[in-house]
C-alpha positions in Angstrom: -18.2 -2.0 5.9 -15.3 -0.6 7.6 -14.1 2.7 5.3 -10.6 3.1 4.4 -10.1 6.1 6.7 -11.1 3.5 9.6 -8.8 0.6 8.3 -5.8 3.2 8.4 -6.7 4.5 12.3 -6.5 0.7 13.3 -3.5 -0.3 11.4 -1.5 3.0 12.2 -2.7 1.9 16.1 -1.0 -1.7 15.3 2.0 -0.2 15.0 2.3 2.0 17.4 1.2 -0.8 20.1 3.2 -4.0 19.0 5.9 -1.9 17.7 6.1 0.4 20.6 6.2 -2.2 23.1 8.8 -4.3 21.3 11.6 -1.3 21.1 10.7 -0.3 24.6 11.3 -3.5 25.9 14.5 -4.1 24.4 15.7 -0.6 25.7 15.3 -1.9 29.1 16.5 -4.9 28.6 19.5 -3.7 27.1 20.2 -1.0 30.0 19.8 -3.5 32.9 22.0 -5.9 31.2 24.6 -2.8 30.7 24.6 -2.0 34.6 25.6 -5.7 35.9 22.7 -6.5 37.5 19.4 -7.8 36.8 15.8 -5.6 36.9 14.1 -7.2 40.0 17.4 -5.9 41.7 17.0 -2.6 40.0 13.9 -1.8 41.0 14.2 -2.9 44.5 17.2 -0.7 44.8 15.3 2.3 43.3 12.3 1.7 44.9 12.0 5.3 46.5 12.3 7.0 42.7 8.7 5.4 42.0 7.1 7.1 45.4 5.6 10.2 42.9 4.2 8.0 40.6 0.8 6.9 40.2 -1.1 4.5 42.7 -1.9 1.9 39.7 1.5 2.1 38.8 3.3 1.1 41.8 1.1 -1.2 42.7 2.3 -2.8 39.3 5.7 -2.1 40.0 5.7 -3.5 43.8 2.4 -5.8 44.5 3.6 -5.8 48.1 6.5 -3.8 50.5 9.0 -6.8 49.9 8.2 -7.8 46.2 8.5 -6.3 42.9 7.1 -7.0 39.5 10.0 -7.5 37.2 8.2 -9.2 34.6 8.2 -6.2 31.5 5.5 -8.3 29.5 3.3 -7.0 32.1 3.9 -3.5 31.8 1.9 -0.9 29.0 3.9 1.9 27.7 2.9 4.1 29.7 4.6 2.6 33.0 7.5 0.9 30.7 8.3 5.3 30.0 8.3 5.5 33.5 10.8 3.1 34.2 12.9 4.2 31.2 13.1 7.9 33.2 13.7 7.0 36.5 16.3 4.4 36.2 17.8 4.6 32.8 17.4 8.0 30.8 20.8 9.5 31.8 23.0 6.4 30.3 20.7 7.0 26.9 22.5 8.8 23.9 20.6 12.0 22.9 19.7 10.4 19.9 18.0 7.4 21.4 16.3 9.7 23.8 14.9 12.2 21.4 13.4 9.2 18.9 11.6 8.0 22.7 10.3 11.7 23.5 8.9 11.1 19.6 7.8 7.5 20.2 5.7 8.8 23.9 4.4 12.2 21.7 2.9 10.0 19.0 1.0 7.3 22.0 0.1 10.4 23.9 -1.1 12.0 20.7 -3.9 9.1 20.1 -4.6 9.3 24.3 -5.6 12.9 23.7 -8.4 12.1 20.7 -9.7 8.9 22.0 -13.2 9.9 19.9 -11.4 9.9 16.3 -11.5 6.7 14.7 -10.1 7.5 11.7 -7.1 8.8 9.3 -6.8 10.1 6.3 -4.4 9.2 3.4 -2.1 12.3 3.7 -2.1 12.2 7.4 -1.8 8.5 7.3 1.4 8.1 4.9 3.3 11.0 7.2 2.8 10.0 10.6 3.5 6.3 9.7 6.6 7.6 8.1 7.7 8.9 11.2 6.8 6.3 13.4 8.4 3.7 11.7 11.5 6.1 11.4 11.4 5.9 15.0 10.9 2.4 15.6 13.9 1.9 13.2 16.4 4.2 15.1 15.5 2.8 18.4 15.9 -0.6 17.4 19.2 -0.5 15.6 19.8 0.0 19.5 19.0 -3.0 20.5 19.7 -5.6 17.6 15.9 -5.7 16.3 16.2 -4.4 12.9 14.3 -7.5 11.5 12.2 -8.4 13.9 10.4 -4.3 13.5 11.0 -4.7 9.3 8.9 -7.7 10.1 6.3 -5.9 12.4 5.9 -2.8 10.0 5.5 -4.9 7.3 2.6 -7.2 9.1 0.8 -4.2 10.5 0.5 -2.3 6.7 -1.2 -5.1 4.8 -1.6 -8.0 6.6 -4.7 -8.9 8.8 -5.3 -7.1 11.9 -4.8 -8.7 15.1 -8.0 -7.8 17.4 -6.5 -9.0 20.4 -3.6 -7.7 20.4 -5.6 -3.9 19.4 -7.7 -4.3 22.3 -5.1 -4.7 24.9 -3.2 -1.9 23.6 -6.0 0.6 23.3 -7.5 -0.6 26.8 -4.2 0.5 28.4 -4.3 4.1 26.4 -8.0 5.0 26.9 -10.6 4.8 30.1 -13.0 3.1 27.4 -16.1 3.1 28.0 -18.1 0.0 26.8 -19.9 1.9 23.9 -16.6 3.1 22.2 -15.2 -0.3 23.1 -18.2 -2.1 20.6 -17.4 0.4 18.2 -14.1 -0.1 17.9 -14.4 -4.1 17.6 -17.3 -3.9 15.0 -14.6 -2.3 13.3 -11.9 -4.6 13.4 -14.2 -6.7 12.2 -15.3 -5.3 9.3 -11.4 -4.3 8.2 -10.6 -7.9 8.8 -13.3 -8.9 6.6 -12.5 -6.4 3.8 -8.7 -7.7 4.2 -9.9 -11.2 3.5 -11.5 -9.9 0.3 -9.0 -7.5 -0.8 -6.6 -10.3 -0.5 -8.8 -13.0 -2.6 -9.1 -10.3 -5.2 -5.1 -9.2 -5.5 -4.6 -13.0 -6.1 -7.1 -13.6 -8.7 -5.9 -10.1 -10.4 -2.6 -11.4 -10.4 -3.3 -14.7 -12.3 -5.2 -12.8 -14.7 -2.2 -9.9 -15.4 0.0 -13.2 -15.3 -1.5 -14.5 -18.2 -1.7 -11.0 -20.1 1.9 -10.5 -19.6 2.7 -14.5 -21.3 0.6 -13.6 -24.0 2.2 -10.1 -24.2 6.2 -11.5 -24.4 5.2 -14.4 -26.7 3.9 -12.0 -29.1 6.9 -9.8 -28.7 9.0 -12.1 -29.9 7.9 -10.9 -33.5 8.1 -7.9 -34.7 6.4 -5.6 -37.4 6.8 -2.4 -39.4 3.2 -2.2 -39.9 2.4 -0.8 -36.3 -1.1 1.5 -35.8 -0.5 4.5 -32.8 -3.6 4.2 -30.6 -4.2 7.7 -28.6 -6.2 7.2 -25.4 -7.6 10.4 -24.0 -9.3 11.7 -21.1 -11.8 13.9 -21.1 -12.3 16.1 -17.7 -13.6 19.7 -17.4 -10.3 21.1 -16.9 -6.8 20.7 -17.7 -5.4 20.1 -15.0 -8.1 17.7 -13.9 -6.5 15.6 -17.6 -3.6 15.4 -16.5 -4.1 13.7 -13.1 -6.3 11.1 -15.0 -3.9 10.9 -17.7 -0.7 10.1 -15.4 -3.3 7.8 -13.0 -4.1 5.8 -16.0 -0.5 5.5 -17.7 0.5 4.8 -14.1 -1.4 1.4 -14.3 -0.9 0.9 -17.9 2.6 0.8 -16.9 2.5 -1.6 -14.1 0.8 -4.1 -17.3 3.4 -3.4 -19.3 6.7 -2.9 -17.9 9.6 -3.1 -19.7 10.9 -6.9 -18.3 8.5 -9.5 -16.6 8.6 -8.5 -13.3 8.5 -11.4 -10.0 5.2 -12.4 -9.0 6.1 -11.5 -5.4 7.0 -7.9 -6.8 3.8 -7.4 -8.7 1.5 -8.7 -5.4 3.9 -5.5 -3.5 3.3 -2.9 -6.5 0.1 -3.6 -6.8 -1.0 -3.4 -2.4 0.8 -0.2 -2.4 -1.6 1.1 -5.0 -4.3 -0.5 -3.0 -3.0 1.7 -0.1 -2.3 5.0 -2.1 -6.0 4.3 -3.7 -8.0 2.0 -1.9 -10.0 -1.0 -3.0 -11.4 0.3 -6.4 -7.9 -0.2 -7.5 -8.6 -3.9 -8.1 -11.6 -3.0 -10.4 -9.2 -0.3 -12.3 -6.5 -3.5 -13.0 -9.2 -5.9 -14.1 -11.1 -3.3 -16.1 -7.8 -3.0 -18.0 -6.6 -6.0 -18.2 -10.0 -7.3 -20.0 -9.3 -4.5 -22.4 -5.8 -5.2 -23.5 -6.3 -9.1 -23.2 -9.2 -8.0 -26.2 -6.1 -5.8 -27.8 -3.9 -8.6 -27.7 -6.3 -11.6 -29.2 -6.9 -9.2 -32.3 -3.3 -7.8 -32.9 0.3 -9.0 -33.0 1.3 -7.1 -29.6 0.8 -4.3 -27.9 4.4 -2.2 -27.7 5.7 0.1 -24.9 3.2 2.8 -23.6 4.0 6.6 -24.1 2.9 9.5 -21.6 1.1 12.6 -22.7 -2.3 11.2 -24.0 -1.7 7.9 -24.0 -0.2 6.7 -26.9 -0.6 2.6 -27.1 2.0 1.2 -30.3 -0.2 -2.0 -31.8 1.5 -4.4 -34.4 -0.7 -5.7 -36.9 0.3 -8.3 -39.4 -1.9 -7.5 -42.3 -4.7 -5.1 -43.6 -7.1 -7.9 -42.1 -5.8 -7.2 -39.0 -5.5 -3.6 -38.6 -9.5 -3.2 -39.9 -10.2 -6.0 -37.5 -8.4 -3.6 -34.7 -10.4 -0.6 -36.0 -14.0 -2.4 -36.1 -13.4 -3.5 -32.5 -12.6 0.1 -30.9 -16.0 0.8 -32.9 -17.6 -1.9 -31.5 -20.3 -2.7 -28.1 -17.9 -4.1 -26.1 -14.9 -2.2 -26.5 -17.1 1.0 -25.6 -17.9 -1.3 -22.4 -14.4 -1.8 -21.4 -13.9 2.1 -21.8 -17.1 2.8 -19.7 -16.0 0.7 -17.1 -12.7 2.1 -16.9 -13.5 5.9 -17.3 -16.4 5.1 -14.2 -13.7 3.4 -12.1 -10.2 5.9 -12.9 -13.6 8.6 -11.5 -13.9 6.9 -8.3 -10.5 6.8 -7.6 -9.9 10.6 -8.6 -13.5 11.5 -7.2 -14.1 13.7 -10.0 -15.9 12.8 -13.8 -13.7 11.6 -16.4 -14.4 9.9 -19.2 -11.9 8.2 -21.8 -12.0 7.9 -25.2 -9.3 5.8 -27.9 -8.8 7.2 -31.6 -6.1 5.6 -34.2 -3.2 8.4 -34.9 -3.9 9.0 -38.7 -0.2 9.1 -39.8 0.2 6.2 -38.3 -2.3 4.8 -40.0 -2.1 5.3 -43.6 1.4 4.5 -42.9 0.5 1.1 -41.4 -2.3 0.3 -44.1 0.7 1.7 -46.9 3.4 -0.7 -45.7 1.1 -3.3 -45.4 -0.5 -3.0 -49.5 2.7 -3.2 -50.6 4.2 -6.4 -48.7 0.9 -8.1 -50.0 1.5 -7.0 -53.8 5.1 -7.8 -53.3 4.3 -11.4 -52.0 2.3 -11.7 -55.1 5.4 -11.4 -57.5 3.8 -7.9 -58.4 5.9 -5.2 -59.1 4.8 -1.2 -58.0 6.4 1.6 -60.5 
């Protein structure tokens, strides 16, 4: 199984390829539409300013004395740069130029580490963001805003195309057949754990779907009688606390928003937090969706979630209810649903941390008070 690390290296490669060539292209497209004439011409004008480059690369260029190669889709970066310099850097603004130098720093940068087949999540989230700043300047150049909103957006989540990887990194690297194997078992097993992720976001989905119906069609009533559920976690330091405690209400928060949010936005919130946190993410979501779905069957709806320790508002109806609430947080399988989550929320923080849930007592002798007196004053009975 292909680790997380591995799955950014390839997709952070995607983009650099298909994006690079695409913005690269239309540069030179642009520029030899600019000067009047077309790019076979070009070149065979300007044949002499290719005499220093490499023997691979004007053999590319011009396959014999009298003919050229004008055909860009043929070209890799590396000899679609050297075009770029010899005919067309001067007419370039210096803004356009300087997001190029970055674009050929970035290709170079994976040419010099041919070995590392990985990234990290820090390194990751910064050197996408500054290649897809590039890709974004350099295409407002050349009219291609949506086509590279479309590429960024297939090359973070969607699956990875193999082909399209190994041409790229063929024309970076002198592979040799051993890294070559490696690097398509690993494409494989990305694509693979794609599929699944993908299977499992949809399926999550219907499930939080289905909470959130429940949730609003209990809303639509409302009670004084309302029990202030504390969830805690408990982690050998502070500070340790408060990272579970703002992880957890972080995801509480994307169950209970304040307005039913699209299903296309909740599939997008819920891959970035696949992204920021990887695949046990999915586990965190069901874990706590099986919870509150159990919190929902046995009160009259859960309210808005507060930050500090968690603070979970829960209408119940009547005394029934609220000591069928507090039997259940006593119960097997509530301490189930909490043991799941409190193993899952320390995977994800890769450090122990286990939860715990207690009923505020103000809360609840005021909800257990309110809800005596509405029964004795159904009755006809009078309190003095």
């Amino acid at each position: 199984m292909a680790s997380l690390d591995e799955e950014r290296y390839l997709r952070y490669l995607w983009l650099l390829g298909e994006g690079g060539l695409f913005v690269l292209r239309g540069v030179v497209f642009r520029e030899a539409t600019k000067s009047g004439s077309t790019l076979d011409t070009l070149l065979h004008n300007g044949r002499a300013q290719f005499n220093d480059v490499l023997k691979e690369q004007q053999n590319r260029l011009f396959p014999t004395p009298t003919t050229v190669n004008a055909d860009i889709n043929t070209w890799d970066m590396t000899l679609i740069f050297v075009v770029l310099k010899r005919l067309f850097w001067k007419g370039l603004s210096l803004s356009e130029s300087a997001y190029l130098k970055s674009l050929k720093t970035y290709r170079n940068a994976f040419q010099g580490h041919p070995t590392q087949l990985s990234m990290n999540a820090s390194d990751y989230s910064s050197n996408r963001q500054l290649l897809e700043q590039a890709l974004r300047q350099i295409a407002s150049g050349i009219n291609g805003i949506v086509e590279i909103e479309n590429i960024i957006k297939r090359t973070a989540t969607g699956r990875i195309d193999s082909d399209f990887i190994f041409t790229f990194i063929k024309e970076i690297y002198d592979f040799k057949t051993s890294f070559l194997s490696a690097m398509e078992d690993m494409v494989h097993c990305v694509n693979e754990k794609v599929s699944s992720i993908q299977g499992n976001q949809e399926i999550i989905l219907r499930k939080l779907t289905d909470l959130q119906n429940k949730h609003l069609r209990k809303t639509k009533y409302k009670y004084s009688r309302e029990l202030r559920i504390i969830i805690q976690a408990e982690c050998d330091t502070e500070e340790k606390q408060r990272k579970a405690n703002d992880l957890l209400f972080e995801f509480v928060e994307i169950i209970y928003s304040d307005t039913a949010i699209r299903s296309d936005e909740i599939r997008r919130i819920i891959t970035q937090r696949v992204e920021w946190y990887g695949e046990p993410t999915l586990q965190l979501l069901d874990d706590l969706i099986e919870w509150f779905s159990d919190i929902e069957d046995l009160s009259d709806g859960v309210g808005k979630p507060l930050i500090g320790s968690i603070i979970l508002p829960i209408s119940c109806s009547s005394v029934t209810g609220i000591l069928t609430l507090l039997k259940y947080m006593d119960d097997s399988q509530s301490k189930q649903c909490l043991s799941k989550i409190s193993s899952t929320v320390s995977v994800l923080l890769r450090f122990p941390c286990s939860l715990s849930w207690k009923v505020e007592p103000m809360s609840l002798r005021s909800a257990l008070s309110s809800s005596c007196k509405y029964s004795i004053e159904k009755m006809g009975l009078c309190l003095f």
